[in-house]
LOSEMI-593271 format. One record per residue (C-alpha): x, y, z. Coordinates in steps of 0.05 Angstrom, whole numbers, plus 5000, padded with zeros to 4 digits. Layout:
<<X Y Z>>
...
END
This chain:
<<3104 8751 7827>>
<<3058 8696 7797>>
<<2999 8655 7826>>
<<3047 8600 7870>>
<<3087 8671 7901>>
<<3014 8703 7918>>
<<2997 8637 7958>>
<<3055 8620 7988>>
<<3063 8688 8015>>
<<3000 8685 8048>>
<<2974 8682 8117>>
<<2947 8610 8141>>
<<2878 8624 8120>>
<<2844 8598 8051>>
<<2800 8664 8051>>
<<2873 8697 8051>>
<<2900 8657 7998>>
<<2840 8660 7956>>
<<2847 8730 7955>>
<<2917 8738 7948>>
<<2908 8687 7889>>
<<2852 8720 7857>>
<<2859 8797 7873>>
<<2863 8810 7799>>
<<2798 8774 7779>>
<<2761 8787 7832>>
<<2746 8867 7839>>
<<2704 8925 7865>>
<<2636 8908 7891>>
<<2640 8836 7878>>
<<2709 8837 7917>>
<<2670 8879 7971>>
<<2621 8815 7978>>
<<2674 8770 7998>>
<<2700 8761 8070>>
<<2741 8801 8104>>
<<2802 8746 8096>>
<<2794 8756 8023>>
<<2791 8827 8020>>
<<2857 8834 8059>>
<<2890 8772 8016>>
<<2869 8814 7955>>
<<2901 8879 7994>>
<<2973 8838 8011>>
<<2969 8818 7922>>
<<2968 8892 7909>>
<<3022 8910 7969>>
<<3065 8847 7934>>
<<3060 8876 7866>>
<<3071 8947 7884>>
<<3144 8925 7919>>
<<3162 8882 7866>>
<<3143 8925 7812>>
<<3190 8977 7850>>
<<3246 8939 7870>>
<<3321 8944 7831>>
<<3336 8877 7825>>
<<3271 8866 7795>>
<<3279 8934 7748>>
<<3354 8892 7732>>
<<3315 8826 7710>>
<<3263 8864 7671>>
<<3330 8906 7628>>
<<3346 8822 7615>>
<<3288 8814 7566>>
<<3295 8823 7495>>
<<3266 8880 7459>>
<<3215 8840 7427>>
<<3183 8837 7487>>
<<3202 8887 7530>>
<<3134 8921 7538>>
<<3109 8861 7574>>
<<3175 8847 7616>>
<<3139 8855 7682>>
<<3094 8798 7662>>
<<3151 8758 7648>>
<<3185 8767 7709>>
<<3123 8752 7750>>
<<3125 8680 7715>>
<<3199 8671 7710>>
<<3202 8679 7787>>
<<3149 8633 7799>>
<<3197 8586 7762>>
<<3249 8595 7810>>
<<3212 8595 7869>>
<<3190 8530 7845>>
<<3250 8498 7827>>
<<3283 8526 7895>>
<<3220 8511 7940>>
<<3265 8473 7984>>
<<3301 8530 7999>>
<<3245 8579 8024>>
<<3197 8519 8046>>
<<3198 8454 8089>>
<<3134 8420 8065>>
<<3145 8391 7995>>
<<3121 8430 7936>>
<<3066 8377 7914>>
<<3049 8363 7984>>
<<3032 8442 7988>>
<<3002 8451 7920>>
<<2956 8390 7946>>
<<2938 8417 8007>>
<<2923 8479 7981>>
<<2881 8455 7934>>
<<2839 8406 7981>>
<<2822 8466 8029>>
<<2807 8518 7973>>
<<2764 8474 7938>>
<<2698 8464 7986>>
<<2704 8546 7964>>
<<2697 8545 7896>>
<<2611 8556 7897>>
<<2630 8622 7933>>
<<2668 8652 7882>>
<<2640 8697 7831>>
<<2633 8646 7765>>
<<2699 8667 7723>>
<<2743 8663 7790>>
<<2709 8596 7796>>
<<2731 8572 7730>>
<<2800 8605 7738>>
<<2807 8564 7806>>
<<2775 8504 7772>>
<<2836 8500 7723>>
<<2891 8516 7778>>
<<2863 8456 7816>>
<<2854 8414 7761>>
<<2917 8421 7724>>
<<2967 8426 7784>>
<<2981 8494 7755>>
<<3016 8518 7814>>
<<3070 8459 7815>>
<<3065 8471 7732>>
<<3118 8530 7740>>
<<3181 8480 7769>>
<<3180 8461 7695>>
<<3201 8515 7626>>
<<3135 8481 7597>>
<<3097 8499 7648>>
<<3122 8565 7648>>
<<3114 8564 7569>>
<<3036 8539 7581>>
<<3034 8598 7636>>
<<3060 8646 7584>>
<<3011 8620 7526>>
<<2951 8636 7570>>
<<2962 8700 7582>>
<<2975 8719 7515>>
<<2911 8686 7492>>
<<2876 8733 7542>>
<<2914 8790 7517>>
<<2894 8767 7442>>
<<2825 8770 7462>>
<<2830 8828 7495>>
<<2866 8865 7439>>
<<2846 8832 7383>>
<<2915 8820 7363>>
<<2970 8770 7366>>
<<3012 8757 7429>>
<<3068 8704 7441>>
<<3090 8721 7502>>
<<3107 8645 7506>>
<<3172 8662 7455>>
<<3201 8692 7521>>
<<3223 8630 7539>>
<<3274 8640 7501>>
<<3298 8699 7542>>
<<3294 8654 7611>>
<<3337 8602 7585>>
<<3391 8656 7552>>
<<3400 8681 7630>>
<<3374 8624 7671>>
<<3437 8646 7722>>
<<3422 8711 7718>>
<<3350 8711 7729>>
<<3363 8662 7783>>
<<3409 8713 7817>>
<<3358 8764 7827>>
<<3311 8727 7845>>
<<3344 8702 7909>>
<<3368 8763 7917>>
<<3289 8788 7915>>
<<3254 8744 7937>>
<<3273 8750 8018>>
<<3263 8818 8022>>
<<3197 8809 7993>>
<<3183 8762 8046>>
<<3210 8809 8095>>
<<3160 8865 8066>>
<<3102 8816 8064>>
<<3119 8791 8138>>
<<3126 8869 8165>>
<<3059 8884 8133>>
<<3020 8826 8160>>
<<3037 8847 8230>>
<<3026 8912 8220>>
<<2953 8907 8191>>
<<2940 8854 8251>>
<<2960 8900 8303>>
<<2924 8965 8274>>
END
């Protein structure tokens, strides 16, 4: 799952959400100097990927992408789900998705001088460019896609167009939307059933 699955599956706390939303930018000591709401948002981002990068019908969506790509299905997956959760917020939410995205965005925001400076800038951009709403759109998820290969360009010093995988999302749209509803609850279930248990303990 993407950045809009890693806040919406958080608890009611903008610590939480912060560090569900940021767990991958924000790590080791410099994680360790954030609250303890962060710390366990960053904890539920790794328990989220771990079950998702586990589950079947995630293992089935990831077989869907071309071989051109294949290496970097997971990634793929991550954003195409965000797509569907998206375009199916209805379905999993009752507060309207720019009504969250907004919300979210007004509380996380009086944050942003806490954050170390490249989680700053990374929130900066979310909150500046709707990003979250962005993946209800294939050109957001397209943008989505672009970013991350320009990260992995500069990582690697070679080309990536992850963004081409578009092409695979729109070849099996149905499908992808399939699995994702068939997912997505029992990630929610997982997420849910860990929360209680790390409040009780």
């Amino acid at each position: 799952m993407n950045w809009l699955a890693h806040v919406f599956l958080s608890e009611p706390s903008v610590d939480f959400q912060l560090g569900n939303l940021l767990a991958d930018v924000v790590r080791g000591p410099r994680r360790d100097a954030m609250s303890a709401d962060f710390v366990r948002g960053a904890a539920c981002h790794k328990a989220i990927d771990a079950f998702t990068d586990a589950h079947p019908t995630v293992k089935r969506s990831r077989a869907r992408i071309g071989s051109e790509h294949r290496r970097f299905s997971g990634v793929l997956v991550d954003v195409f789900y965000d797509y569907y959760l998206a375009r199916s917020w209805q379905r999993y939410s009752t507060i309207a998705l720019d009504a969250y995205t907004a919300a979210f965005y007004a509380s996380a925001e009086p944050h942003l001088k806490e954050l170390p400076p490249d989680a700053r800038t990374m929130l900066e951009r979310i909150i500046r460019y709707d990003l979250l709403a962005s993946y209800a759109q294939v050109d957001g998820v397209e943008r989505a896609l672009r970013r991350i290969s320009s990260y992995l360009t500069s990582r690697w010093g070679r080309e990536f167009t992850l963004d081409q995988g578009v092409r695979d999302l729109l070849a099996h749209e149905a499908e992808f939307a399939a699995d994702f509803h068939e997912f997505f609850p029992s990630l929610q279930a997982h997420v849910a059933h860990g929360t209680a248990g790390a409040a009780s303990r």
